[in-house]
N, CA, C and O atoms as a printed pandas DataFrame, in Angstrom:
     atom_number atom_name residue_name chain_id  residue_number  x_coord  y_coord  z_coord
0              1         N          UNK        A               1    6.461  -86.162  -22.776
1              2        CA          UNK        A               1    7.241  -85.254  -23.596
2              3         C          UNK        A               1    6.692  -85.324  -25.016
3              4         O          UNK        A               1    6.627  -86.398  -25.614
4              5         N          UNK        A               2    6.337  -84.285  -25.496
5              6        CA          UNK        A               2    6.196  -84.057  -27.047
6              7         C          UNK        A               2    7.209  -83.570  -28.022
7              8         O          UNK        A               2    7.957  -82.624  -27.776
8              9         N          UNK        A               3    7.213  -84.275  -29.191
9             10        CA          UNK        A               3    8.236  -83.645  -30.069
10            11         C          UNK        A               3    7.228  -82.928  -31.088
11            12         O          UNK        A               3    6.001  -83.035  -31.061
12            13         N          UNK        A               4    8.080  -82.087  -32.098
13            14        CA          UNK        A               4    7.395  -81.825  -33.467
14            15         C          UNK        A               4    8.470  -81.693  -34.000
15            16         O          UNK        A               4    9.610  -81.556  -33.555
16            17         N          UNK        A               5    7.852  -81.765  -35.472
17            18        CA          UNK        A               5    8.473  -82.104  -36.968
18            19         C          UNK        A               5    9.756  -80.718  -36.785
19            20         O          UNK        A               5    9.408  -79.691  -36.202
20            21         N          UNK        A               6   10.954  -80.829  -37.247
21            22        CA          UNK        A               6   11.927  -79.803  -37.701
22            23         C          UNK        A               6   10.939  -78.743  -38.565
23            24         O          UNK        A               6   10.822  -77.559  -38.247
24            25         N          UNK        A               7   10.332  -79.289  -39.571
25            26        CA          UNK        A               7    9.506  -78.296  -40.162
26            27         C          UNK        A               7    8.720  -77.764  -39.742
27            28         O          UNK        A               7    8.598  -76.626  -40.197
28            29         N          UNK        A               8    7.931  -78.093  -38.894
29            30        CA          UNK        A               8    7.179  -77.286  -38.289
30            31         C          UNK        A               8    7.808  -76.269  -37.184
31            32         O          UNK        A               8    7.510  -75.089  -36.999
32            33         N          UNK        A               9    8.643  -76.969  -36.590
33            34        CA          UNK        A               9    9.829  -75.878  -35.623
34            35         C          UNK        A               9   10.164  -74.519  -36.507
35            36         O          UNK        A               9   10.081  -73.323  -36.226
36            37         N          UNK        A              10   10.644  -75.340  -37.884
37            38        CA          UNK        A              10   11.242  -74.022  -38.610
38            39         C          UNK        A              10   10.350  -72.718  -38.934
39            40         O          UNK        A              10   10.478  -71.505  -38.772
40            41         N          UNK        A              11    9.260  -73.699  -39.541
41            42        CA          UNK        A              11    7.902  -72.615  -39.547
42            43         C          UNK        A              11    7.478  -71.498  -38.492
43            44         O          UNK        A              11    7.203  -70.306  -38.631
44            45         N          UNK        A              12    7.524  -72.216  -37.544
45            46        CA          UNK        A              12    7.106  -71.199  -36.346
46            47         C          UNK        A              12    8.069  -70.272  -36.095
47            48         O          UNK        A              12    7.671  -69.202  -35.633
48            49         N          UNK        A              13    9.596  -70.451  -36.339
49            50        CA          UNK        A              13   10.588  -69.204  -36.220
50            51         C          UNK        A              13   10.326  -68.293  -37.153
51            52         O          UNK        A              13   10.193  -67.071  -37.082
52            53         N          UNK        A              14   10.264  -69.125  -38.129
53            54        CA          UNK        A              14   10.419  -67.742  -39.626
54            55         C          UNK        A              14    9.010  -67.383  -39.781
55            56         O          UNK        A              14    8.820  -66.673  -40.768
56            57         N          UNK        A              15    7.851  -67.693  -39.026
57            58        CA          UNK        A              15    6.654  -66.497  -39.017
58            59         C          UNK        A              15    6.501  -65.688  -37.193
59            60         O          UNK        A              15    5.454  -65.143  -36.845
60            61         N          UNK        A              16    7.372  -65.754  -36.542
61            62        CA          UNK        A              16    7.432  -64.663  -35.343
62            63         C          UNK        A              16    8.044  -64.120  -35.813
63            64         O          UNK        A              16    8.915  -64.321  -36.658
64            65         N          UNK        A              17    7.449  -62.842  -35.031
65            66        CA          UNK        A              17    8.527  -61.532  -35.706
66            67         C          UNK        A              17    9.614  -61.584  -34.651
67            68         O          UNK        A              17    9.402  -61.736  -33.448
68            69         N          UNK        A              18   11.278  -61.386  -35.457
69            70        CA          UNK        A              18   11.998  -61.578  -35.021
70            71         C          UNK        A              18   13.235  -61.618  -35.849
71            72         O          UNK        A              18   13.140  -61.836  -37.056
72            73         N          UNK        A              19   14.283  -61.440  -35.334
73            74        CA          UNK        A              19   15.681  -61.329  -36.358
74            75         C          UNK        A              19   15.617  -62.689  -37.757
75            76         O          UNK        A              19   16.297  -62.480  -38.762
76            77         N          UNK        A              20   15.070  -63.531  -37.699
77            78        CA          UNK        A              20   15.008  -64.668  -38.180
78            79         C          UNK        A              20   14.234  -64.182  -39.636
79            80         O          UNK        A              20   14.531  -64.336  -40.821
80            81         N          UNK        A              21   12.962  -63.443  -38.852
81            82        CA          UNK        A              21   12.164  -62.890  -40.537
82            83         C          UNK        A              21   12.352  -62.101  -40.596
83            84         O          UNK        A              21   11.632  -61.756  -41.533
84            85         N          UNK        A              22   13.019  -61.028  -40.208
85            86        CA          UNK        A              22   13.366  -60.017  -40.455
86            87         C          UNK        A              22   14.602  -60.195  -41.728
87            88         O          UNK        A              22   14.764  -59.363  -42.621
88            89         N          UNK        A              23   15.304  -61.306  -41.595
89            90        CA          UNK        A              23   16.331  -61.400  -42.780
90            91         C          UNK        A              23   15.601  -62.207  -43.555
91            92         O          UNK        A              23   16.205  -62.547  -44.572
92            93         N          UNK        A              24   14.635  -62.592  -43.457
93            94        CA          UNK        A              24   13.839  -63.695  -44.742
94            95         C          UNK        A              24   13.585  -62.392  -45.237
95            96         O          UNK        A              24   14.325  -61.903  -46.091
96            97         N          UNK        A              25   12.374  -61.638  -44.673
97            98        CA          UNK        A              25   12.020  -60.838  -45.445
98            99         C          UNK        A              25   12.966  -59.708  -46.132
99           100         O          UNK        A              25   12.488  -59.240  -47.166
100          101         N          UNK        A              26   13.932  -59.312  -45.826
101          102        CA          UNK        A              26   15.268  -59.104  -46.398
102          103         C          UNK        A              26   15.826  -59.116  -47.555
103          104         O          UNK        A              26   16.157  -58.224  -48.337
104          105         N          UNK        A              27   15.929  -60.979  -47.577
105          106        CA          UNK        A              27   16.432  -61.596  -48.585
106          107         C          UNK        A              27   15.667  -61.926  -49.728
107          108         O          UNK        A              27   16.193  -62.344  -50.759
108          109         N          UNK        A              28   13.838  -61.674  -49.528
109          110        CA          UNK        A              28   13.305  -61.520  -50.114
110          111         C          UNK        A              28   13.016  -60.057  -51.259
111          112         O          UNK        A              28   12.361  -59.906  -52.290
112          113         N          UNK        A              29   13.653  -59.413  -50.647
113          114        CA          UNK        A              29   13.152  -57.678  -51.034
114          115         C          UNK        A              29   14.661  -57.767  -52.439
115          116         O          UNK        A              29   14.673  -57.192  -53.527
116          117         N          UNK        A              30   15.850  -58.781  -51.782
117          118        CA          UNK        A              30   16.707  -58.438  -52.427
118          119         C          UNK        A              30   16.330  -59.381  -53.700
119          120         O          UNK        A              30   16.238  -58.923  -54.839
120          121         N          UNK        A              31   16.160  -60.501  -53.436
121          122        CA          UNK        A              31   15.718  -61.343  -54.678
122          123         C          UNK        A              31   14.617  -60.393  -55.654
123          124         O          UNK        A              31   14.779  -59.889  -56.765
124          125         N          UNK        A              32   13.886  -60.392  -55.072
125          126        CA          UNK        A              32   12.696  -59.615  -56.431
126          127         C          UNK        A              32   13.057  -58.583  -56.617
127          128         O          UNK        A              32   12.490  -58.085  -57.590
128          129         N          UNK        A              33   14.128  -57.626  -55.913
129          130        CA          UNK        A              33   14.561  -56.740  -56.802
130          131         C          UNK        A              33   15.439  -56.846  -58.058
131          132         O          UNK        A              33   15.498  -56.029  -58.977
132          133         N          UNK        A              34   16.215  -58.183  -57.912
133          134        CA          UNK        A              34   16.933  -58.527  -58.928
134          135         C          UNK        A              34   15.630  -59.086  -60.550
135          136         O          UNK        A              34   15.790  -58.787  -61.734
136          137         N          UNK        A              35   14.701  -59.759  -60.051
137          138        CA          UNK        A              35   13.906  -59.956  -60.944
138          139         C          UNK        A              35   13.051  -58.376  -61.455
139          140         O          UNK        A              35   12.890  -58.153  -62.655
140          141         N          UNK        A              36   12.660  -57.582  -60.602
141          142        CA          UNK        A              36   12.129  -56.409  -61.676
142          143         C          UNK        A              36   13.520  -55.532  -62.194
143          144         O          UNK        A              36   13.263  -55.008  -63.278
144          145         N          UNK        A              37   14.490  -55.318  -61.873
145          146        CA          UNK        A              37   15.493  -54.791  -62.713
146          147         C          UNK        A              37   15.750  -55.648  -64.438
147          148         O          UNK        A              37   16.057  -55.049  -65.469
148          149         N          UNK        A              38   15.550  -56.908  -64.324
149          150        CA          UNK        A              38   15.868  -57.991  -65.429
150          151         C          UNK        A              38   14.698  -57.404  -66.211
151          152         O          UNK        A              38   14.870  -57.072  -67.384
152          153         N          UNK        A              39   13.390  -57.248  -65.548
153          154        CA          UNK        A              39   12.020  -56.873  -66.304
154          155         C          UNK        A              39   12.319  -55.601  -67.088
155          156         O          UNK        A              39   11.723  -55.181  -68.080
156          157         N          UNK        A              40   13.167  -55.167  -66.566
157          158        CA          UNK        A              40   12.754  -53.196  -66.734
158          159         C          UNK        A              40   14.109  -52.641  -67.640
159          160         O          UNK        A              40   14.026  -51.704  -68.433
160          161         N          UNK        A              41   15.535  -53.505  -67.329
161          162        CA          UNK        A              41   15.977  -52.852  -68.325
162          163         C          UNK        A              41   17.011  -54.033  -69.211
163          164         O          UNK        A              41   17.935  -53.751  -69.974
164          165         N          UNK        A              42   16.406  -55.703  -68.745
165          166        CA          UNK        A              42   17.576  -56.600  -69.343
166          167         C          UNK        A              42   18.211  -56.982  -69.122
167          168         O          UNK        A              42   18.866  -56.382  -68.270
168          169         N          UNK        A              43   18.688  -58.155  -69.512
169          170        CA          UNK        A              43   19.530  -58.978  -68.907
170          171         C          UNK        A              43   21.796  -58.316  -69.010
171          172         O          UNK        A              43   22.751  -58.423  -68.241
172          173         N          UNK        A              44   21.619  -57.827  -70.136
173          174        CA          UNK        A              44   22.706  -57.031  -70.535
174          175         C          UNK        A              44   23.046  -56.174  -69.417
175          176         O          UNK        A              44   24.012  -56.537  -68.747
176          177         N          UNK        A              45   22.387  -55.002  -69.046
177          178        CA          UNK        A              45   21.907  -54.071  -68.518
178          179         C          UNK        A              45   22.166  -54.570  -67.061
179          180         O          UNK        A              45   23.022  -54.222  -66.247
180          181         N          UNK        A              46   21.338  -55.333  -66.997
181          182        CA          UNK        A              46   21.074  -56.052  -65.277
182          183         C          UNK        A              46   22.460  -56.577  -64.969
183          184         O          UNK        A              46   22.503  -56.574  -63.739
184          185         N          UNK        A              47   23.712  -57.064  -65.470
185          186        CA          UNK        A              47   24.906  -57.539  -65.323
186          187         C          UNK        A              47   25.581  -56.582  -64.306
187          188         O          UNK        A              47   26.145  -57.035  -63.311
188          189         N          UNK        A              48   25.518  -55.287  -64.561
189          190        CA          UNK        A              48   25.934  -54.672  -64.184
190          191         C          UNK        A              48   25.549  -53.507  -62.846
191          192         O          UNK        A              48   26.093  -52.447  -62.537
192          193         N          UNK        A              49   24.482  -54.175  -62.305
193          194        CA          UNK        A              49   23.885  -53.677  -61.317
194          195         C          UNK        A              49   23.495  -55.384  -60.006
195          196         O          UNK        A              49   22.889  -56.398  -60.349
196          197         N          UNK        A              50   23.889  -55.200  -59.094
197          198        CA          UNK        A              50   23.446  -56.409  -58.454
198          199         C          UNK        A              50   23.257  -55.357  -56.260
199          200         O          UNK        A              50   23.743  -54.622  -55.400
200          201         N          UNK        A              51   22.027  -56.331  -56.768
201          202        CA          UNK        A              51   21.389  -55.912  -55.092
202          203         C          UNK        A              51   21.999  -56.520  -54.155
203          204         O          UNK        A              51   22.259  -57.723  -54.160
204          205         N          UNK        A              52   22.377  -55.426  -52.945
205          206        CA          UNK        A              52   23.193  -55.939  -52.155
206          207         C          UNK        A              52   22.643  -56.393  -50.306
207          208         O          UNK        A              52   23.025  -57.200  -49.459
208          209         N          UNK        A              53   21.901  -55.657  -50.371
209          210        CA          UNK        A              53   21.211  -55.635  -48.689
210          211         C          UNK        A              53   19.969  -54.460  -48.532
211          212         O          UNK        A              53   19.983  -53.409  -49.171
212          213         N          UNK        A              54   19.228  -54.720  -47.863
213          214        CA          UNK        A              54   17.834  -53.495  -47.227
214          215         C          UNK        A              54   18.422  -53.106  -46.161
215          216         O          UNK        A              54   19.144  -53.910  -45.571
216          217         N          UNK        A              55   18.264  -51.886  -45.703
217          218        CA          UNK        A              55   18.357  -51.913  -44.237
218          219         C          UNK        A              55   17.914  -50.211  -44.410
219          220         O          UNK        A              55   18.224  -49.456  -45.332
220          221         N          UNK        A              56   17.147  -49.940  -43.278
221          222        CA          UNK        A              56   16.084  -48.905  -42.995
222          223         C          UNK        A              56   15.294  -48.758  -43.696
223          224         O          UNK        A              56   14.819  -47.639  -43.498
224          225         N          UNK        A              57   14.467  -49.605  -45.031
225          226        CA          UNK        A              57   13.798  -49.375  -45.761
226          227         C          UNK        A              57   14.640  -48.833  -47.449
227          228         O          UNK        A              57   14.048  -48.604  -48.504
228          229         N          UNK        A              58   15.796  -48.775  -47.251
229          230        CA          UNK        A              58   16.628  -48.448  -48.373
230          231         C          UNK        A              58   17.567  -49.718  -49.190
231          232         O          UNK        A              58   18.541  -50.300  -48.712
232          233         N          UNK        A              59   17.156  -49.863  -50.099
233          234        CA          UNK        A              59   17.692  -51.241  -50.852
234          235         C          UNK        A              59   19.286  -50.387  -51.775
235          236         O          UNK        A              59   19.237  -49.377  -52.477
236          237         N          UNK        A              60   20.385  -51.120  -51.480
237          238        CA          UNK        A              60   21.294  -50.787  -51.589
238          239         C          UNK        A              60   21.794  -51.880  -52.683
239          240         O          UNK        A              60   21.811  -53.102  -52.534
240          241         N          UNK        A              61   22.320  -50.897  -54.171
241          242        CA          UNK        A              61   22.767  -52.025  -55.013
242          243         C          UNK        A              61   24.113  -51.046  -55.904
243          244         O          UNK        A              61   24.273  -49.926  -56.389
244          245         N          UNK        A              62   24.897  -52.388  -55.701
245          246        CA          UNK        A              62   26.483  -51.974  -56.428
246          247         C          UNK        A              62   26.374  -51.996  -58.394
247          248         O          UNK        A              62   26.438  -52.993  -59.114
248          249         N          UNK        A              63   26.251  -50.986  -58.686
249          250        CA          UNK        A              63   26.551  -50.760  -60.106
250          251         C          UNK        A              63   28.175  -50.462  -60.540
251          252         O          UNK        A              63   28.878  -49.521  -60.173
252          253         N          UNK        A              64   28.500  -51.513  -61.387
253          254        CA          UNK        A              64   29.954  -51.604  -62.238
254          255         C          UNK        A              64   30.039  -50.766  -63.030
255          256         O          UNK        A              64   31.153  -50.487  -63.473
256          257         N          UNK        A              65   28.846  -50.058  -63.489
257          258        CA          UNK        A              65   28.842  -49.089  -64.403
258          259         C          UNK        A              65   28.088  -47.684  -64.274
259          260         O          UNK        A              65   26.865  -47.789  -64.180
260          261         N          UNK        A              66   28.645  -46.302  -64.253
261          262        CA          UNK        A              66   27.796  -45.120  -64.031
262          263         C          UNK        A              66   26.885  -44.845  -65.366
263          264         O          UNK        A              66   26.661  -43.678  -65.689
264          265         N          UNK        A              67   26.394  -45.866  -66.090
265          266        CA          UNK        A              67   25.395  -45.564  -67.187
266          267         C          UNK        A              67   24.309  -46.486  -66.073
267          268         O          UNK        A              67   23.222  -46.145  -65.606
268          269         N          UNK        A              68   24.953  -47.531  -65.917
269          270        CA          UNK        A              68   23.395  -48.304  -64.964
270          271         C          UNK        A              68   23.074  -47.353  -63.656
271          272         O          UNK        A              68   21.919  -47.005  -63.411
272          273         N          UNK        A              69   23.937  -47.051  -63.025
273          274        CA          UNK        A              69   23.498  -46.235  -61.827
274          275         C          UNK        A              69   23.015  -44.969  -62.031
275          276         O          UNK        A              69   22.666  -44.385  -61.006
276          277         N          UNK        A              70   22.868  -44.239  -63.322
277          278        CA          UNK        A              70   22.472  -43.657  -63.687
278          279         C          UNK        A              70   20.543  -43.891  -64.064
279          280         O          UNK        A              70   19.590  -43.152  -63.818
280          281         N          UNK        A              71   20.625  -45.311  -64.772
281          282        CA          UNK        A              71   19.029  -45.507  -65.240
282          283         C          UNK        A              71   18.474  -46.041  -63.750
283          284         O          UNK        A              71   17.290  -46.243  -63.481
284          285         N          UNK        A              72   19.441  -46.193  -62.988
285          286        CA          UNK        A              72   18.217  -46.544  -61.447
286          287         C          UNK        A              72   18.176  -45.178  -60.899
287          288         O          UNK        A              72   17.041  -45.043  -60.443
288          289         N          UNK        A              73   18.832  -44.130  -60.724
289          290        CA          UNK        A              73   18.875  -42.761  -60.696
290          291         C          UNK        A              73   17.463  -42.451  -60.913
291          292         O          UNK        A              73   16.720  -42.104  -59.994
292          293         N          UNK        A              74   16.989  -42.611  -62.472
293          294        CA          UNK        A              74   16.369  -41.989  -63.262
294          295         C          UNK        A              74   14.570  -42.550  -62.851
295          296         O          UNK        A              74   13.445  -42.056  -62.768
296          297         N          UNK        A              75   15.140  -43.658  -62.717
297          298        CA          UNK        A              75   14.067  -44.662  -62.550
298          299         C          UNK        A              75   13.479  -45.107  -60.688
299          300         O          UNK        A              75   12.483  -45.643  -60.201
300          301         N          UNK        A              76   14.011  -44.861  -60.468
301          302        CA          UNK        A              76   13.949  -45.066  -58.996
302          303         C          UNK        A              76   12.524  -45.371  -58.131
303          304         O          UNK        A              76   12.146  -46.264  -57.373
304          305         N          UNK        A              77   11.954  -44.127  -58.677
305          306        CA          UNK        A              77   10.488  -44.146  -58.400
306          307         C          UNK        A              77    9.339  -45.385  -58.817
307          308         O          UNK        A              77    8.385  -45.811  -58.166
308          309         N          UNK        A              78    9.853  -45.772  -60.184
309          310        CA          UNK        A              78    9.170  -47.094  -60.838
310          311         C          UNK        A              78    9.536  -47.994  -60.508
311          312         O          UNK        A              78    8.617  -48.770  -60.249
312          313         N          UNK        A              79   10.751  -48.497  -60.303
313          314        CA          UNK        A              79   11.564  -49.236  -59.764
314          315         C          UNK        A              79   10.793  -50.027  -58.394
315          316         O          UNK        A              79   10.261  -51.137  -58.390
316          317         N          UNK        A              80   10.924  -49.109  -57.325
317          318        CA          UNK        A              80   10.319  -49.176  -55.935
318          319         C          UNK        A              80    9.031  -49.381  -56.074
319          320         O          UNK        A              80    8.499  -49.938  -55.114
320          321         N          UNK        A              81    8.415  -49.132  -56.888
321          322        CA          UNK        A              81    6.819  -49.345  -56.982
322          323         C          UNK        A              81    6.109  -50.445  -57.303
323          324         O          UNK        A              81    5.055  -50.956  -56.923
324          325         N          UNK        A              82    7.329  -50.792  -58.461
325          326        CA          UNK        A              82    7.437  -52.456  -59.070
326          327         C          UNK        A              82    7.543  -53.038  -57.846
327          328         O          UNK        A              82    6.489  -53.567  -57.493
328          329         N          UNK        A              83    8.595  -53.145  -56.943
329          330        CA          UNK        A              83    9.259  -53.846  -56.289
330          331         C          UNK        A              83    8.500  -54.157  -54.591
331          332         O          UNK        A              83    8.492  -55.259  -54.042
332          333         N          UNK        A              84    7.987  -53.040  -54.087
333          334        CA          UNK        A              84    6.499  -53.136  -53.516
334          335         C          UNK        A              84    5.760  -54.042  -54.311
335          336         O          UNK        A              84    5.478  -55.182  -53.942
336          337         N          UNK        A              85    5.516  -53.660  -55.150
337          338        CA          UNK        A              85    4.169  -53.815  -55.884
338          339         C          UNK        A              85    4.174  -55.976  -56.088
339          340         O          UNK        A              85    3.258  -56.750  -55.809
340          341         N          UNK        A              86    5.609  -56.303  -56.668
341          342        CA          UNK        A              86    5.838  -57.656  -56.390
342          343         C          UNK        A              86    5.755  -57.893  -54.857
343          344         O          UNK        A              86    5.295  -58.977  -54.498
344          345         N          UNK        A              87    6.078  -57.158  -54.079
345          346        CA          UNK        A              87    5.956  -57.902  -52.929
346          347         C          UNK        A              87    4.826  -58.128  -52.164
347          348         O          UNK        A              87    4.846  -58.956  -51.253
348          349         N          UNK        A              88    3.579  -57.308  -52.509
349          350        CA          UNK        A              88    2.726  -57.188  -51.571
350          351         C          UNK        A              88    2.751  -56.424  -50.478
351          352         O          UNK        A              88    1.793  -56.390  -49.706
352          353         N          UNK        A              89    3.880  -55.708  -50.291
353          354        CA          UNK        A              89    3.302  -54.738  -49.074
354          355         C          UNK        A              89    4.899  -53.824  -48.904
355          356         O          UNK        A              89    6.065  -54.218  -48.864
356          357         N          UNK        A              90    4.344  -52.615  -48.840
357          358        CA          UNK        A              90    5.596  -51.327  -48.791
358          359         C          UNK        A              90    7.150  -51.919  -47.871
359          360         O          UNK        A              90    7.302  -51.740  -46.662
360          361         N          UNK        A              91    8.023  -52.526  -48.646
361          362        CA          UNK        A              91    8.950  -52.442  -47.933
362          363         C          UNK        A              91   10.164  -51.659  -48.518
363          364         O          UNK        A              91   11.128  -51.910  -47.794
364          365         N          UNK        A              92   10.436  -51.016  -49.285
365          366        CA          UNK        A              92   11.358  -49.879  -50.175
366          367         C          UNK        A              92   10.810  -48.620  -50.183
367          368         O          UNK        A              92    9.744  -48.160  -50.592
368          369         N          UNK        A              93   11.934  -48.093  -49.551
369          370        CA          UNK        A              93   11.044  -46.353  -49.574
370          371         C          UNK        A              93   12.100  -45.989  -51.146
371          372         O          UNK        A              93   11.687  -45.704  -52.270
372          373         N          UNK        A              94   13.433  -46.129  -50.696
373          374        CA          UNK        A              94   13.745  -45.366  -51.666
374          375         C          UNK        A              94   15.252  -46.821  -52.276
375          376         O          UNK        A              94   15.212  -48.051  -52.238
376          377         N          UNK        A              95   16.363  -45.850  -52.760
377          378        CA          UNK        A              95   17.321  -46.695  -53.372
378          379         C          UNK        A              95   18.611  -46.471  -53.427
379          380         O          UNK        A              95   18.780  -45.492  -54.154
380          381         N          UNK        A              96   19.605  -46.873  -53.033
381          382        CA          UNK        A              96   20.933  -46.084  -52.794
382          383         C          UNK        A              96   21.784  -47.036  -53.915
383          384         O          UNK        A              96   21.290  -48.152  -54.080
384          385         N          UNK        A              97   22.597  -46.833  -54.442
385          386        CA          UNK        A              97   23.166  -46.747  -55.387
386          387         C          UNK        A              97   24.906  -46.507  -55.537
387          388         O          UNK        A              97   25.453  -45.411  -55.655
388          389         N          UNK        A              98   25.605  -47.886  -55.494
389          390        CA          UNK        A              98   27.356  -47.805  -55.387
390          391         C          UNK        A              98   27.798  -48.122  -56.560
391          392         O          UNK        A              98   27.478  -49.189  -57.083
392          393         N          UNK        A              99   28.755  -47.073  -57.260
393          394        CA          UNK        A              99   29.703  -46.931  -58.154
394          395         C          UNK        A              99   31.009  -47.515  -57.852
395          396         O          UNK        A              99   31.934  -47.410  -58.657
């Protein structure tokens, strides 16, 4: 009988494709979206917008305020490009947006 390391177990789940990376990579799209919003319009600004989940390629984030959901409105296109662009590879087509 052979064992291996927990870490290495873990490794091998979270690089098959599978529900497992499918929410890493997920939770990843949501994290760096929170970091290029901080880039792009501030920490003030950024209070009031927080990323909530991906799902079909659409990153979904709750704005407290219709002036912020307004500058991701506006911005959307740069936004997603950044946010690809940190990630290394197209996972945001577009951006939905809750008041």
């Amino acid at each position: 009988m052979s064992f291996s390391s927990l870490g290495d177990t873990l490794n091998s789940r979270f690089n098959q494709k599978g529900p497992l990376k499918k929410q890493l990579d997920d939770s990843q799209v949501v994290e760096e979206s929170k970091v290029v919003l901080l880039e792009m319009f501030g920490e003030e600004l950024v209070k009031t917008a927080i990323p909530l989940f991906l799902k079909n390629r659409t990153l979904t984030i709750s704005c407290s305020s219709s002036a912020m959901a307004q500058e991701i409105r506006l911005n959307q296109t740069q936004i997603v490009e950044k946010l690809n662009e940190k990630l290394g590879r197209n996972e945001v087509d577009r951006i939905r947006y809750l008041t």
